[in-house]
BATIPA-107049 format. One line per 2 residues: their letters; for each residue x, y, z of C-alpha. Coordinates in nm, 3 decimals. Layout:
BEGIN
A	X Y Z ~ ...
# end
This chain:
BEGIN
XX	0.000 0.000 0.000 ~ 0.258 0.239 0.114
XX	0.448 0.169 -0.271 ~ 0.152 0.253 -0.422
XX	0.080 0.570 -0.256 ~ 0.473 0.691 -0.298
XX	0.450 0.594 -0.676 ~ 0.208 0.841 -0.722
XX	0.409 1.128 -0.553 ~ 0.652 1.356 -0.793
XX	0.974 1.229 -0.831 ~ 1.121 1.583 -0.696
XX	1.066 1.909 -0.573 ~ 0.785 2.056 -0.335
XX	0.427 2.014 -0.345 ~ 0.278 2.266 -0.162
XX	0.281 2.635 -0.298 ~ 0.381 2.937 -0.097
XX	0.152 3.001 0.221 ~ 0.077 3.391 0.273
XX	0.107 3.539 0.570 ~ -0.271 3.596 0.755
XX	-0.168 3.851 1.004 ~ -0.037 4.098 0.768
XX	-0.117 4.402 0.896 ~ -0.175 4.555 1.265
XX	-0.516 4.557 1.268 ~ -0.528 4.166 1.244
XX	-0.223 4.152 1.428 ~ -0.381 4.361 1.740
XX	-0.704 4.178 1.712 ~ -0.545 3.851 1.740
XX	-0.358 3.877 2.014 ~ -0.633 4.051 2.256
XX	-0.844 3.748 2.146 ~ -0.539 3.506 2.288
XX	-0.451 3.679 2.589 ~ -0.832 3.716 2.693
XX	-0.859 3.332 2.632 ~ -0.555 3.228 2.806
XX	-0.695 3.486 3.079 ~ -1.008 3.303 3.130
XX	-0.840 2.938 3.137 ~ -0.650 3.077 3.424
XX	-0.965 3.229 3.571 ~ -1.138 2.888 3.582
XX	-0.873 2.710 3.683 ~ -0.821 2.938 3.984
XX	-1.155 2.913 4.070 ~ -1.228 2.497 4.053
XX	-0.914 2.483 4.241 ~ -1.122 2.690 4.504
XX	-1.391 2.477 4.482 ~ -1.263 2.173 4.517
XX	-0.977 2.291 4.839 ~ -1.331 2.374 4.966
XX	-1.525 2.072 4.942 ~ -1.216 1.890 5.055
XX	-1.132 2.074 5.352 ~ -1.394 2.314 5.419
XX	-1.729 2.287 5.536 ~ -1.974 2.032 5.434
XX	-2.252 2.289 5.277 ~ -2.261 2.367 4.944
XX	-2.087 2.695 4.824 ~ -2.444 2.834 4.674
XX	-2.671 2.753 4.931 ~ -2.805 3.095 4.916
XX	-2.866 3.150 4.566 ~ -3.192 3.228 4.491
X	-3.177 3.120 4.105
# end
């Protein structure tokens, strides 16, 4: 199968073309890397705050965290 598949391949050279760049200008540049930092922001935000949760179901008191929420 795998003779098959690398007959059918060019004997030599490349066989992708050129890539272009994507973030060519600041704009998309900017926008891109507020989006990234805002993400990676909110993984650590939810991390922090299931570590929280879970230090205080293991060692805290036995009621639940919302008990008071009236939702």
């Amino acid at each position: 199968m795998a003779r098959d598949y690398a007959g059918r391949l060019p004997a030599q050279g490349d066989t992708m073309g050129m890539l272009s760049a994507v973030l060519d200008n600041t704009f998309r540049l900017t926008t891109h890397l507020i989006t990234i930092s805002l993400n990676y922001a909110g993984c650590l935000g939810v991390g922090i705050a299931a570590h929280v949760y879970i230090a205080n179901r293991a060692f805290g008191s036995n009621k639940p965290m919302l008990a008071n929420f009236d939702g």
